[in-house]
SEKE-121576 format. One line per field, with one value per atom (N, C-alpha, C): z, x, y; chain; residue number from 1; residue in one letter; atom name. Coordinates in nm, 3 decimals. Example, Ala and Ser with C-alpha at 12.3 -4.5 7.8 and 13.67 -1.06 7.14 Angstrom:
BEGIN
zz (0.780 0.780 0.780 0.708 0.714 0.787)
xx (1.319 1.230 1.320 1.285 1.367 1.290)
yy (-0.569 -0.450 -0.330 -0.225 -0.106 0.003)
c (A A A A A A)
k (1 1 1 2 2 2)
r (A A A S S S)
a (N CA C N CA C)
***
This chain:
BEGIN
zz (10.302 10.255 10.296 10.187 10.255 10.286 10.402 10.385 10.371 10.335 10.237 10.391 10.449 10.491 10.422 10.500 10.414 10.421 10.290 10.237 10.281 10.381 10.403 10.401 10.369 10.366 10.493 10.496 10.633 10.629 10.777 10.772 10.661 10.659 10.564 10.679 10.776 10.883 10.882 10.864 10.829 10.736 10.591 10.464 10.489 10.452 10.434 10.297 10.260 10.155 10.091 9.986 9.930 9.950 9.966 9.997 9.855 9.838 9.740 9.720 9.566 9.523 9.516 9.599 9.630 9.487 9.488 9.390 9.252 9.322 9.187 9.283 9.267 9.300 9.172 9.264 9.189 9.155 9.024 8.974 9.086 9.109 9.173 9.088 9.098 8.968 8.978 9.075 9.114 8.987 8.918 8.816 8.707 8.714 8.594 8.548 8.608 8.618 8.548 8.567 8.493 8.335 8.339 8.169 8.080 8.176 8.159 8.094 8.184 8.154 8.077 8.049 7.940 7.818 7.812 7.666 7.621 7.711 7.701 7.630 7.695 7.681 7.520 7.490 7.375 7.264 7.304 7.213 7.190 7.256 7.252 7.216 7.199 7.114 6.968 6.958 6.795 6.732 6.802 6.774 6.727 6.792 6.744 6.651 6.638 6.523 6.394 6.417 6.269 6.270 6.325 6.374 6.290 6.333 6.299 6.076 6.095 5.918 5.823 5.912 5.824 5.837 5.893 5.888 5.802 5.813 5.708 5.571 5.499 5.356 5.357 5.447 5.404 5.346 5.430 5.432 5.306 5.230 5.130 5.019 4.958 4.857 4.715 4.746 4.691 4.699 4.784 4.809 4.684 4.613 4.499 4.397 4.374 4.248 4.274 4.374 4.382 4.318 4.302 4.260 4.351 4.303 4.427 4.511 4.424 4.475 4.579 4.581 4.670 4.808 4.759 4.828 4.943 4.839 4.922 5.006 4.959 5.051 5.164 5.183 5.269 5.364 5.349 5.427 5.477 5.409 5.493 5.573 5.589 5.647 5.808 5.759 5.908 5.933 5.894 5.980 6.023 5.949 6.043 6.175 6.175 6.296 6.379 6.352 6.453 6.479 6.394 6.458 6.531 6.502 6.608 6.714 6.777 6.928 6.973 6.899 6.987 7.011 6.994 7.022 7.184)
xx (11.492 11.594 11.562 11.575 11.582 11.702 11.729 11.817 11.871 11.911 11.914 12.010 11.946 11.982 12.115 12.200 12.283 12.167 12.181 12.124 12.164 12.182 12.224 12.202 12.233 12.218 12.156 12.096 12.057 12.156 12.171 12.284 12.289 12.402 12.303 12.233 12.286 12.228 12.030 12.056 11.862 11.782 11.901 11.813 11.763 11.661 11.548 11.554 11.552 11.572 11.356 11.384 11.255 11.159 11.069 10.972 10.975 10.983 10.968 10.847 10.808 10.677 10.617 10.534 10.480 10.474 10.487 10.530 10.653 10.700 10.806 10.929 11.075 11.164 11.305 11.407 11.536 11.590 11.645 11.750 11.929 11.955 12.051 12.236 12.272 12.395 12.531 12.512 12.684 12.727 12.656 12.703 12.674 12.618 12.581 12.695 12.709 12.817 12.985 13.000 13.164 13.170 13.018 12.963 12.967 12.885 12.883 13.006 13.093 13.249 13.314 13.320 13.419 13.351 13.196 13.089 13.155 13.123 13.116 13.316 13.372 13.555 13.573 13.487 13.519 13.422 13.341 13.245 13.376 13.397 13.483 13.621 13.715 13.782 13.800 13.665 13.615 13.562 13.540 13.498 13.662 13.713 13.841 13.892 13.882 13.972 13.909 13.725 13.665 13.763 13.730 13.778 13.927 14.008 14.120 14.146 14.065 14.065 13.949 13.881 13.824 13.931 13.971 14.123 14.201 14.201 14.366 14.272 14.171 14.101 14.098 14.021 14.043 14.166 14.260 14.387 14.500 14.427 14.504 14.500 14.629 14.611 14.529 14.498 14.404 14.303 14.237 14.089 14.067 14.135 14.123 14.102 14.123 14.108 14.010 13.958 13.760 13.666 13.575 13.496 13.397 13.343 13.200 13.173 13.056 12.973 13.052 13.176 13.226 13.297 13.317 13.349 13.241 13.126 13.007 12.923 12.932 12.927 12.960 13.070 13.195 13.146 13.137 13.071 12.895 12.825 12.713 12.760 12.841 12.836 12.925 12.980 13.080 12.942 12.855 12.773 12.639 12.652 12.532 12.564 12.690 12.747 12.764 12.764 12.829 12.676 12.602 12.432 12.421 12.394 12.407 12.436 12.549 12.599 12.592 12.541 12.497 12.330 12.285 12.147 12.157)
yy (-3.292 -3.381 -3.524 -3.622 -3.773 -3.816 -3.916 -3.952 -4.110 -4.132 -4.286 -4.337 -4.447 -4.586 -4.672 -4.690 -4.836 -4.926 -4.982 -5.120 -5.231 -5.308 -5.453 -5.591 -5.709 -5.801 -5.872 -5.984 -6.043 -6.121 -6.181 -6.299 -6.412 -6.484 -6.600 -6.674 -6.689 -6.789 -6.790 -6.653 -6.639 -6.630 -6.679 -6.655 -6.792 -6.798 -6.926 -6.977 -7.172 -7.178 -7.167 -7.179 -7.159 -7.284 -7.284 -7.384 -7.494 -7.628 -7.710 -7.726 -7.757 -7.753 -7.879 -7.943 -8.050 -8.125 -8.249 -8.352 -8.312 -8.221 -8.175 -8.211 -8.299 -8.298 -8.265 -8.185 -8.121 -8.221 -8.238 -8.340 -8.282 -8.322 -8.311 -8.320 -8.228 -8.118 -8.179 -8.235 -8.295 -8.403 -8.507 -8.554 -8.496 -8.398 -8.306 -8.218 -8.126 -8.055 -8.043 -8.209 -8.234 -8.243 -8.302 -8.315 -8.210 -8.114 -7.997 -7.882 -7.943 -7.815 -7.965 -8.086 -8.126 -8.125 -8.091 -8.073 -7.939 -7.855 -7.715 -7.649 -7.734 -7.709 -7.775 -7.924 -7.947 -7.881 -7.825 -7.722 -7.640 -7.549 -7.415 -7.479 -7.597 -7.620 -7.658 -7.707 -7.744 -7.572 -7.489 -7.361 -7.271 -7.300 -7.264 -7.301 -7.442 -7.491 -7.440 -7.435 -7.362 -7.224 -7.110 -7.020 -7.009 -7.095 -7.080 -7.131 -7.193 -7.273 -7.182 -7.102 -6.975 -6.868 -6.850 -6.724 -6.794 -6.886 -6.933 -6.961 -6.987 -7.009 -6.887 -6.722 -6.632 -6.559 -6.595 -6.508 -6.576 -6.716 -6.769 -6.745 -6.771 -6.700 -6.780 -6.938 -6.999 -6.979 -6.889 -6.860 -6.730 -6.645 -6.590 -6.668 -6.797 -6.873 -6.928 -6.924 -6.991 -6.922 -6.992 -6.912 -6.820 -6.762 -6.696 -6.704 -6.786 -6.887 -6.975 -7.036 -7.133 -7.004 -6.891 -6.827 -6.767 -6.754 -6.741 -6.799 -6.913 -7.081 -7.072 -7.073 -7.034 -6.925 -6.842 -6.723 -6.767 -6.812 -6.849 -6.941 -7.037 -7.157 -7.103 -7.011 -6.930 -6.813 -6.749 -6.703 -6.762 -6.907 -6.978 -7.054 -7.083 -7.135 -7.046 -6.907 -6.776 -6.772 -6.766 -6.711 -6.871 -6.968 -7.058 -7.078 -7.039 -7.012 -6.897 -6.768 -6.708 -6.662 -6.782 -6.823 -6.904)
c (A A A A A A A A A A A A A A A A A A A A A A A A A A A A A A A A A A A A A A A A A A A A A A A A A A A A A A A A A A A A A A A A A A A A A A A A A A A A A A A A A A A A A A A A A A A A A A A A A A A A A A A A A A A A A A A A A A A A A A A A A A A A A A A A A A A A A A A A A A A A A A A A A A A A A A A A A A A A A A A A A A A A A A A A A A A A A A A A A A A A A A A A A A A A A A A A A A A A A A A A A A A A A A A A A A A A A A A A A A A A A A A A A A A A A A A A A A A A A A A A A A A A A A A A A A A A A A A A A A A A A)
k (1 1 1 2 2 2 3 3 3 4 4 4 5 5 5 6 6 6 7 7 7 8 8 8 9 9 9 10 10 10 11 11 11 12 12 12 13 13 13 14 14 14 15 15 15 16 16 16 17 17 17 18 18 18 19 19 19 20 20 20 21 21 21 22 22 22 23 23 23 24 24 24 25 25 25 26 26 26 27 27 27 28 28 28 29 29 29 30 30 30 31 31 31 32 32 32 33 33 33 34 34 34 35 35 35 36 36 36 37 37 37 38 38 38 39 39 39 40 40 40 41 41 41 42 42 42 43 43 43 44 44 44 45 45 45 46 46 46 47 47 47 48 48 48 49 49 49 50 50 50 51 51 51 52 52 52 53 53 53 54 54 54 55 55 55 56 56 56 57 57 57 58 58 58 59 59 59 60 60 60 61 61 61 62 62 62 63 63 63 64 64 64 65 65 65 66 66 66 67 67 67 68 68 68 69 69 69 70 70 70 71 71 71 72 72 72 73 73 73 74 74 74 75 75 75 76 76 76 77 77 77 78 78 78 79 79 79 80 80 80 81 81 81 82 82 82 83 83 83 84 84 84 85 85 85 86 86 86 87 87 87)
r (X X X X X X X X X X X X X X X X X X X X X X X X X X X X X X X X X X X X X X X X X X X X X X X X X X X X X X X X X X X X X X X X X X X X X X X X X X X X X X X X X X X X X X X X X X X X X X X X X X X X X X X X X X X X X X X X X X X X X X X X X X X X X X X X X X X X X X X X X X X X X X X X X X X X X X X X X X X X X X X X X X X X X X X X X X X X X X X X X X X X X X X X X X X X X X X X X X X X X X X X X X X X X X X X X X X X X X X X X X X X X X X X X X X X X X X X X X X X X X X X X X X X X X X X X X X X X X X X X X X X X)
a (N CA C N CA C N CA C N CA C N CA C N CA C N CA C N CA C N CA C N CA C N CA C N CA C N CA C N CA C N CA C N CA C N CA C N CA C N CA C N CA C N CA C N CA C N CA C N CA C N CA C N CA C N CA C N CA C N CA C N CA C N CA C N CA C N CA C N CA C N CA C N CA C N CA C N CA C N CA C N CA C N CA C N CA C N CA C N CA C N CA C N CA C N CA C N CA C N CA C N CA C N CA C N CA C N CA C N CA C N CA C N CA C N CA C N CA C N CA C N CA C N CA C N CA C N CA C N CA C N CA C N CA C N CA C N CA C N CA C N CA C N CA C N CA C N CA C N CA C N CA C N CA C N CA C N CA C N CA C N CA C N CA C N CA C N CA C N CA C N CA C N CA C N CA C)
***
């Protein structure tokens, strides 16, 4: 029979950070960061509002008097933006 060890962590006190790679320095995240979540918050509110104005052209009852083609339009243009973000 083996018998399996608990697995544990080392302190953090003794994790070591990683050695830096001679002439390469880190851009540093602290002004990065806020950009980051008010880009990212107004991405994902403009994503909604499509979101919400493809449910309401689908669900209308003017979207039967289109034609196809404009209907079909319509549908590539909501799955190139959906394949877009989730790239």
């Amino acid at each position: 029979m083996c018998s399996k060890l608990p697995v544990t962590a080392p302190p953090l006190s003794r994790i070591e950070s990683p050695a830096p790679l001679p002439g390469v320095t880190l851009p540093s995240f602290d002004n990065t960061l806020g950009a980051l979540f008010i880009g990212s918050s107004l991405a994902t509110l403009l994503y909604g509002i499509f979101c919400l104005q493809m449910f309401i052209y689908v669900t209308s009852y003017r979207t039967r008097e289109d034609s196809r083609w404009n209907r079909l339009s319509m549908l590539l243009i909501f799955v190139s933006i959906e394949h877009s973000i989730r790239i």
